[in-house]
Kinemage of the C-alpha trace (Angstrom):
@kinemage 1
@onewidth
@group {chain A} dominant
@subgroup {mainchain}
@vectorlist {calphas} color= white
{ca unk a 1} P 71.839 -13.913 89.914
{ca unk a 2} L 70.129 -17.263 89.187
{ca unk a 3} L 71.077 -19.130 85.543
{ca unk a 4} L 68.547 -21.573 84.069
{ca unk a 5} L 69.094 -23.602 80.705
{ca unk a 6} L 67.035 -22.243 78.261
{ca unk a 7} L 64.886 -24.775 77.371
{ca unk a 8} L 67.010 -28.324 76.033
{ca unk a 9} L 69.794 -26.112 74.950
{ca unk a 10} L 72.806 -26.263 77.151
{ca unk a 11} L 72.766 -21.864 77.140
{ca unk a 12} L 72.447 -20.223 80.266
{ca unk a 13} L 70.326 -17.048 80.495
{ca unk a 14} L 69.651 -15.057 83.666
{ca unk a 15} L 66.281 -15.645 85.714
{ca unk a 16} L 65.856 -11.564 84.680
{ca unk a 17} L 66.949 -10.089 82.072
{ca unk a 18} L 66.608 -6.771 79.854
{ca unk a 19} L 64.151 -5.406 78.036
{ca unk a 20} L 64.325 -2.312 75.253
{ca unk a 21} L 60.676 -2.097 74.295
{ca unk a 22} L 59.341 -0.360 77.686
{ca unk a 23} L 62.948 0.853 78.480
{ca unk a 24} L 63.399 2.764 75.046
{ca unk a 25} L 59.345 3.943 75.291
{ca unk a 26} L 60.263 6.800 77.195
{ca unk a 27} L 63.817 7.919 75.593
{ca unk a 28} L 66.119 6.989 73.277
{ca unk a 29} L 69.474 8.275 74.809
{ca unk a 30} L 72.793 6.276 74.169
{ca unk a 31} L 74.466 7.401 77.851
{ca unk a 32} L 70.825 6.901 79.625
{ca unk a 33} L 70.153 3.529 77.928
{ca unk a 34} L 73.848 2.292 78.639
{ca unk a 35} L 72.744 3.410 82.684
{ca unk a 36} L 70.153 0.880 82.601
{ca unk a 37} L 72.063 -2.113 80.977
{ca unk a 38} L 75.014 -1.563 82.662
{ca unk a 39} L 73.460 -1.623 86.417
{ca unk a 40} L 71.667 -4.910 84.869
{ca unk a 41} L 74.960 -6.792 83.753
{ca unk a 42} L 76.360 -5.297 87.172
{ca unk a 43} L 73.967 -7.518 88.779
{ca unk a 44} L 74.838 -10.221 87.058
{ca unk a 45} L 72.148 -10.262 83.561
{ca unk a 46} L 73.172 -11.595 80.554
{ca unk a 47} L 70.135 -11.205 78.025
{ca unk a 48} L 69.113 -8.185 76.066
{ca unk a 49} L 66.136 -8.106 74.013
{ca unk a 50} L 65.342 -6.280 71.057
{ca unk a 51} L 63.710 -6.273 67.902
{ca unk a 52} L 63.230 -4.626 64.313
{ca unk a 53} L 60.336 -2.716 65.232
{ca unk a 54} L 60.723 -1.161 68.616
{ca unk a 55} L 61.042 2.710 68.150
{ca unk a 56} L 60.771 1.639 64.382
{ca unk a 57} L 64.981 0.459 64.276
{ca unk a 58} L 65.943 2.876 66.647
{ca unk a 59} L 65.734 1.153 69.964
{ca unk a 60} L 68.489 -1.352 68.307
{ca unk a 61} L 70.733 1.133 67.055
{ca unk a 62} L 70.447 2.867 70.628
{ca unk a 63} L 71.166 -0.689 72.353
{ca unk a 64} L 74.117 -1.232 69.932
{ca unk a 65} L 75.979 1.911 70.355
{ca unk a 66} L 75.541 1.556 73.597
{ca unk a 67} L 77.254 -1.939 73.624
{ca unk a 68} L 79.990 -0.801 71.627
{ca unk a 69} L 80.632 2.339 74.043
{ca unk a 70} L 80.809 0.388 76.734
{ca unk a 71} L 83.051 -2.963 75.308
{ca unk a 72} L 81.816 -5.576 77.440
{ca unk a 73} L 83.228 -9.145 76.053
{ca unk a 74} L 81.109 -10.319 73.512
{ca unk a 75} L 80.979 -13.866 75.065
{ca unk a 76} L 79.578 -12.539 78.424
{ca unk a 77} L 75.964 -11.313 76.942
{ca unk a 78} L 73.489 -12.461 75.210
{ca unk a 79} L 71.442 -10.477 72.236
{ca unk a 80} L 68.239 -10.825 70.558
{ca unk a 81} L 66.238 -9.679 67.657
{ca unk a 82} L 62.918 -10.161 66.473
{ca unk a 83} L 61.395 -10.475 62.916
{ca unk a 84} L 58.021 -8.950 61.487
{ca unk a 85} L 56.692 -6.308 61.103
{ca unk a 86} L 59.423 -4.460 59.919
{ca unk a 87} L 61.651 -1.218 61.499
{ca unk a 88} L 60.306 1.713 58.959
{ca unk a 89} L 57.065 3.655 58.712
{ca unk a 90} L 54.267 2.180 56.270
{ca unk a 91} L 56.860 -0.284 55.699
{ca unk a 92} L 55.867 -2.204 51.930
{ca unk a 93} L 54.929 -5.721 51.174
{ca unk a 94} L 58.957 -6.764 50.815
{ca unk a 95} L 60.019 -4.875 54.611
{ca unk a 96} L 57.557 -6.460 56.642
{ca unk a 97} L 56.786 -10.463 57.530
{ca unk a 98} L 58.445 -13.626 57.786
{ca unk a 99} L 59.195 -14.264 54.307
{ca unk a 100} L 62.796 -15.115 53.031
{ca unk a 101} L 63.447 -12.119 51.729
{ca unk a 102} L 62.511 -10.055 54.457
{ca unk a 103} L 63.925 -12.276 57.026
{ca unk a 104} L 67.007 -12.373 55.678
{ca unk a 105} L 67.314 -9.007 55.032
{ca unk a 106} L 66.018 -7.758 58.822
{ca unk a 107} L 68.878 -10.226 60.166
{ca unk a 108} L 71.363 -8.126 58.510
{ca unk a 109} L 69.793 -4.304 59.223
{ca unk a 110} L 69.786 -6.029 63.070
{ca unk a 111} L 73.424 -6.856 62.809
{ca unk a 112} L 74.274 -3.397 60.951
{ca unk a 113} L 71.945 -2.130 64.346
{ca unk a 114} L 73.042 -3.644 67.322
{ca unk a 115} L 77.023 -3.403 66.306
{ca unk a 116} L 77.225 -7.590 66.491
{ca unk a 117} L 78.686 -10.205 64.282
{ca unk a 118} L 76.172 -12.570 65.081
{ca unk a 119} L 72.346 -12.944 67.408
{ca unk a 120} L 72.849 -14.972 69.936
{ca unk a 121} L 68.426 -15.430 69.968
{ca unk a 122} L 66.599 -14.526 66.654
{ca unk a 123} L 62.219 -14.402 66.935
{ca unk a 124} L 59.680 -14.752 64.604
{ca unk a 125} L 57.369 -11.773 65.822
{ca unk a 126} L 54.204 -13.227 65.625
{ca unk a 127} L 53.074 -15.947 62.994
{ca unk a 128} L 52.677 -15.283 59.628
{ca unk a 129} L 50.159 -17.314 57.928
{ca unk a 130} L 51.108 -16.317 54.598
{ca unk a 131} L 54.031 -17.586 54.345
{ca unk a 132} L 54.839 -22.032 54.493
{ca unk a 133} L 56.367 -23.190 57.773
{ca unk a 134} L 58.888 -24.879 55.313
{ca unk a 135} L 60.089 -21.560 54.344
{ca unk a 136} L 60.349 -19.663 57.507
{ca unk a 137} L 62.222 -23.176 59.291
{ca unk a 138} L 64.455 -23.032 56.395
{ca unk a 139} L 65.533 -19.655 56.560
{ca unk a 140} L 66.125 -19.496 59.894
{ca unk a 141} L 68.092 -22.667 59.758
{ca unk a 142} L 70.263 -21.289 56.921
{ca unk a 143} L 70.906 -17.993 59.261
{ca unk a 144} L 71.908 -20.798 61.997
{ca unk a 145} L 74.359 -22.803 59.854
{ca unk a 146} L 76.137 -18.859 58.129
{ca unk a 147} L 76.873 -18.102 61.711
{ca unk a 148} L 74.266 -15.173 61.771
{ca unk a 149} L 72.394 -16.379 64.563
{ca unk a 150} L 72.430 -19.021 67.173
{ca unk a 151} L 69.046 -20.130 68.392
{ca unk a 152} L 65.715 -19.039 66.354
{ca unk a 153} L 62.427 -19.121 68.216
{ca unk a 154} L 58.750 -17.436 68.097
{ca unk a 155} L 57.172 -15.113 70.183
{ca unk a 156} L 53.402 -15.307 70.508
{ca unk a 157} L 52.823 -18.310 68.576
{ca unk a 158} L 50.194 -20.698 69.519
{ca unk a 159} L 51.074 -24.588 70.740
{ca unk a 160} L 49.660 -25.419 67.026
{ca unk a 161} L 51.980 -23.686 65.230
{ca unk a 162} L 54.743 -24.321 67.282
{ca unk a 163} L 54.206 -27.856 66.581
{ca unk a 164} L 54.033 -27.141 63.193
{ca unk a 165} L 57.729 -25.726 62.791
{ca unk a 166} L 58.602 -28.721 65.313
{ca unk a 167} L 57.128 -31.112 62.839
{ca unk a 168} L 58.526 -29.265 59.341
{ca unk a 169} L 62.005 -29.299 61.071
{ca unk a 170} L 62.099 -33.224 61.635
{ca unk a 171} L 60.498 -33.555 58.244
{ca unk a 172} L 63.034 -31.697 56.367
{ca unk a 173} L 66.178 -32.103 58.731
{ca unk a 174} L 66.037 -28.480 59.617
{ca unk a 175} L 66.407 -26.942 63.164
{ca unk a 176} L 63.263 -26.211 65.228
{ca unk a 177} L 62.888 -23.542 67.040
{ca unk a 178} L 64.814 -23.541 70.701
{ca unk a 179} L 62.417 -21.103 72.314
{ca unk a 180} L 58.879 -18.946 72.446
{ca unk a 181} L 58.385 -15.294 73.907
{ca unk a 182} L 55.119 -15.453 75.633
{ca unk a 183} L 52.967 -13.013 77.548
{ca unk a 184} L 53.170 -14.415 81.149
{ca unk a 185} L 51.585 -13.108 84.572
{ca unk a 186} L 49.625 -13.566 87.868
{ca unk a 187} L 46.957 -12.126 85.044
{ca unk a 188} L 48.066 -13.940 81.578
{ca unk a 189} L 48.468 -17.592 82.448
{ca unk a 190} L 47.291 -19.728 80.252
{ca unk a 191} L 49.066 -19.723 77.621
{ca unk a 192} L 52.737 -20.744 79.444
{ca unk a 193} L 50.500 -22.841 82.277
{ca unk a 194} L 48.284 -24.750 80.134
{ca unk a 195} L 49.006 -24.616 76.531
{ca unk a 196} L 51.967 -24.922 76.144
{ca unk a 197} L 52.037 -27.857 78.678
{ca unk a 198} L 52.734 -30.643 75.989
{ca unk a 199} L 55.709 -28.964 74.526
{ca unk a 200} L 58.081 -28.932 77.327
{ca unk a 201} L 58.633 -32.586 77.134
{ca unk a 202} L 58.443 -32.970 73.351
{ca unk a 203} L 60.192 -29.997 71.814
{ca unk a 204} L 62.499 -28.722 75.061
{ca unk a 205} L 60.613 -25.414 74.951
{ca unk a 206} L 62.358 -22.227 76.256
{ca unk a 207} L 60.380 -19.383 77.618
{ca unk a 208} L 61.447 -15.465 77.342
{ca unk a 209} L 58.650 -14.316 79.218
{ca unk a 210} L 57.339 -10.828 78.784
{ca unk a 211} L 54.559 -8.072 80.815
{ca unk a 212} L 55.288 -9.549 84.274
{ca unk a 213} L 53.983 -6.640 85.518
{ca unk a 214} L 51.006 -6.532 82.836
{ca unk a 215} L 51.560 -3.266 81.390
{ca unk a 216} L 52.532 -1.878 84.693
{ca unk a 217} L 48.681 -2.711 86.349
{ca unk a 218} L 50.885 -5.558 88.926
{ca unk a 219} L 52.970 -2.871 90.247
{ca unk a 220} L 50.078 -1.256 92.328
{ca unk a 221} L 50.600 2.143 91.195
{ca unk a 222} L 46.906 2.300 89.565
{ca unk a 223} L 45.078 1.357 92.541
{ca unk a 224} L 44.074 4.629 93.268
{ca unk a 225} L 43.529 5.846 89.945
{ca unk a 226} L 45.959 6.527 87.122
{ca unk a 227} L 48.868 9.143 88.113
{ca unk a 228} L 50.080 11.761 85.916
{ca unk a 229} L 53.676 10.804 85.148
{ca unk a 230} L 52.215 6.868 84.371
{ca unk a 231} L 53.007 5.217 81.261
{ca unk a 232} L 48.991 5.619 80.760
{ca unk a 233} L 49.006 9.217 80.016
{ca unk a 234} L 51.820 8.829 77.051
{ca unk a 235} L 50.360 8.982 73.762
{ca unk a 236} L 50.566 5.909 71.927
{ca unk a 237} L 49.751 3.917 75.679
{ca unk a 238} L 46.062 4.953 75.290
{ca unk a 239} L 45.330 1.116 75.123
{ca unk a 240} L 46.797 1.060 78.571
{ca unk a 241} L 44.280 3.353 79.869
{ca unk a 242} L 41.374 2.054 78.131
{ca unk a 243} L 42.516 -1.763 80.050
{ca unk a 244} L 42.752 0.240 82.983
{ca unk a 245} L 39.411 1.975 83.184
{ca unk a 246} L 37.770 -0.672 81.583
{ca unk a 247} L 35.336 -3.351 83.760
{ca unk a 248} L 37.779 -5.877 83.608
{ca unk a 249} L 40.235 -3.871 84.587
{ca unk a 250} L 38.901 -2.574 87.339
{ca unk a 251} L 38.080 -6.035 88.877
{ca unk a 252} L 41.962 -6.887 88.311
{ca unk a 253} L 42.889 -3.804 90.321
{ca unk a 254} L 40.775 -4.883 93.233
{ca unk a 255} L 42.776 -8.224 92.910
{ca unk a 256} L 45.644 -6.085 92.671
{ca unk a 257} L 44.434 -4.151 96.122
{ca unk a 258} L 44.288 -7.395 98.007
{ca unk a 259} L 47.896 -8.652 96.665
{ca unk a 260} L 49.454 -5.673 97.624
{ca unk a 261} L 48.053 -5.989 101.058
{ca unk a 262} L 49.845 -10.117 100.491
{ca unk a 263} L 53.366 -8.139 99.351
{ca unk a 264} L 53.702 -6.274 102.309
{ca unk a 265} L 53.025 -8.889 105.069
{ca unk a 266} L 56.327 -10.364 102.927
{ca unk a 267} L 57.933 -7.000 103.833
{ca unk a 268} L 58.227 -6.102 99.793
{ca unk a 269} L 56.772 -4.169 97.040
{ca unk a 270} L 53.994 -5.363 94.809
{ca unk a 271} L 56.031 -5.255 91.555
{ca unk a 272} L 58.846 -7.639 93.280
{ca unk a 273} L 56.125 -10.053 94.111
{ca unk a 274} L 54.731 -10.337 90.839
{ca unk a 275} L 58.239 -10.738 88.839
{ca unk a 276} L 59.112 -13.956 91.635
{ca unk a 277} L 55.408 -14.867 90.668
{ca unk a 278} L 56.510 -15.919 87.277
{ca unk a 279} L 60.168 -16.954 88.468
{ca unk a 280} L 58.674 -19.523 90.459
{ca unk a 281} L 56.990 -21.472 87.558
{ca unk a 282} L 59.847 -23.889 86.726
{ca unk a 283} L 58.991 -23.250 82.609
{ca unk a 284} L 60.340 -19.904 82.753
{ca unk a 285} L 63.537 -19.257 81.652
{ca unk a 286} L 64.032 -15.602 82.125
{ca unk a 287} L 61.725 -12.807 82.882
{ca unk a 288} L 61.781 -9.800 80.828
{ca unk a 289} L 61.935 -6.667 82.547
{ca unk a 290} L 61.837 -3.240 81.641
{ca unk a 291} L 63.047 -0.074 83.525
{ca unk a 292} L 63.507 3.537 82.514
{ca unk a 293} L 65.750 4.479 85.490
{ca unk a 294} L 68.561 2.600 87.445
{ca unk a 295} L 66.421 2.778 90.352
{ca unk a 296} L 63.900 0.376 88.954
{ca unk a 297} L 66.742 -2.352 87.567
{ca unk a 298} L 67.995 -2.377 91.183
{ca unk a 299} L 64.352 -2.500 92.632
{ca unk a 300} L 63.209 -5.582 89.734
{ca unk a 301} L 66.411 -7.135 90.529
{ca unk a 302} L 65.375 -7.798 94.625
{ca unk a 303} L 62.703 -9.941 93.134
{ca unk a 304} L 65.242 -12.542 93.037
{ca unk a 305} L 66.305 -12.475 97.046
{ca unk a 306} L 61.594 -13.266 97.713
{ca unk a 307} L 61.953 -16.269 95.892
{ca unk a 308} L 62.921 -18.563 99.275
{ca unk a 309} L 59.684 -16.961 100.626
{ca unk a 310} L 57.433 -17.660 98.358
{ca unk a 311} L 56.659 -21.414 99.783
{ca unk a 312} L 53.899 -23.674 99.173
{ca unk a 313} L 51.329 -21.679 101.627
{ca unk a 314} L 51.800 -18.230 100.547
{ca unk a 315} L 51.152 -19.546 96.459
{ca unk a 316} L 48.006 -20.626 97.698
{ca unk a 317} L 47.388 -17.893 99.320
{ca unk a 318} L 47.677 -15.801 95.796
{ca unk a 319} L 46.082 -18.456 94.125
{ca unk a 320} L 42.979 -17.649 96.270
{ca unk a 321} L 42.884 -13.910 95.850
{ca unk a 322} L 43.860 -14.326 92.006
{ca unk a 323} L 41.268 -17.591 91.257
{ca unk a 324} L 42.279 -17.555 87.446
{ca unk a 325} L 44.385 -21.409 87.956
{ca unk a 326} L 44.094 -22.594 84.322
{ca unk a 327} L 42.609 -26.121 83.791
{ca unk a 328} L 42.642 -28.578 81.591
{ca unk a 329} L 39.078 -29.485 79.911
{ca unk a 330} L 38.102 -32.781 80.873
{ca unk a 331} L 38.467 -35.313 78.355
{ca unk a 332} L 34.667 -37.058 78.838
């Protein structure tokens, strides 16, 4: 397994690491979901993600008995939650957002959850607009300094509004957020490419990338039409389908055609070539993967051993079947 700093923190987090939102989407078992994680910290991960509203609180209660059954050292993992939109049904005004009250209280339900003393990564899940950027830096700073949390950071926030927290937190000697969880693929670029460019340098910006595989399209397995056991024919996926089927998604599976055709000249699978994809951008910190079965960790985890052959030539060689390069307007 590879480590990288996340962001200017001194933390190291695996290249891949776990995901609960598509690996809880099919079942929420205790013994199957502690399958999973353990053949992932086998290997050598150290980051499981989570968050208040996957299976509405249940995917972290899952993910902490799990941890608790199996009594790995609390100092060899790292643990995230995410803040939002709340972990009930029709949740009310006060059990959804990223104001004080809720945030504080969603810390503590995630605690209660996962079966932890502490997060060692805490989100914001998606801005909220309502509430100051004083108020949501403050509160995650006072979560930082009771020992409830370690690092704060966003997911899906814009460069703007990252800023924005950056800027509050030097105004107001607060901490600023340590990281953002972005979508990031061969088809969702540029956002981590081009956007977020700037904030590298400035802020030290950590990326938990997530859909590496954008929702599942990059692993080849729609390229002749959507098959029956496919995470497009669950209800509650019928967004999938509808990208699928679309016009747009339809040219991306053509792309998708050609890469696989790329993958095996390398002598590997489609889905392995799109997670070293996104290792190979240096602003990555980790990739988030997901897997149902053991058999997929193992196969996401080989991802790791293409890296030395992805050289110069063979990017460009993408880059010309995938023609999507973001650039920079020009400043005349």
């Amino acid at each position: 397994m590879e480590y990288r700093r996340l962001g200017k923190s001194g933390l190291p987090v695996s290249a891949l690491s776990y995901g609960s939102w598509v690996t809880f989407s099919h079942q929420l078992n205790v013994d199957k979901a502690l399958e999973t994680m353990t053949a992932a910290y086998d290997a050598g991960v150290n980051f499981f993600d989570n968050a208040e509203v996957y299976a509405t609180g249940q995917s972290e209660t899952i993910m902490g008995e799990a941890l608790q059954k199996v009594g790995w050292r609390r100092d060899s993992y790292i643990v995230s939650s995410k803040v939002m939109w709340g972990s009930v049904e029709d949740p009310k005004p006060t059990q959804r957002g990223l104001h004080r009250k809720h945030v504080f209280e969603a810390c503590h339900d995630a605690l209660r959850r996962l079966r932890v003393e502490y997060l060692d990564l805490y989100f914001c899940h998606r801005p909220d607009p309502a509430v100051p950027m004083e108020e949501i830096v403050r509160m995650m700073t006072e979560l930082i300094h009771q020992g409830k949390v370690l690092y704060w950071g966003t997911s899906q926030w814009s460069a703007q509004q990252l800023s924005e927290a950056y800027g509050a937190a030097r105004q107001y000697h607060l901490i600023p957020p340590t990281m953002e969880q972005p979508q990031y693929s061969m088809f969702h670029r540029e956002k981590v490419e081009l956007e977020f460019a700037p904030l590298y340098e400035t802020m030290g910006l950590g990326t938990t990338i997530w859909s590496p595989l954008y929702f599942g399209i990059l692993t080849g397995k729609y390229n002749d039409g959507i098959p029956a056991d496919s995470r497009a024919t669950l209800a509650g996926y019928e967004w999938v389908r509808q990208i699928i089927e679309s016009e747009e998604g339809q040219q991306k599976i053509a792309k998708v055609r050609e890469l696989t055709s790329i993958a095996e000249g390398l002598g590997t699978s489609m889905s392995r070539l799109a997670i070293a994809w996104c290792l190979r951008n240096p602003r990555v910190s980790t990739v988030i993967m997901g897997a149902s079965r053991v058999e997929q960790v193992h196969d996401n985890l080989r991802a790791l051993d293409l890296l030395p052959q992805l050289t110069d030539d063979v990017m460009a060689t993408i880059e010309g079947v995938l023609g999507n390069k973001p650039e920079a307007p020009d400043s005349d």
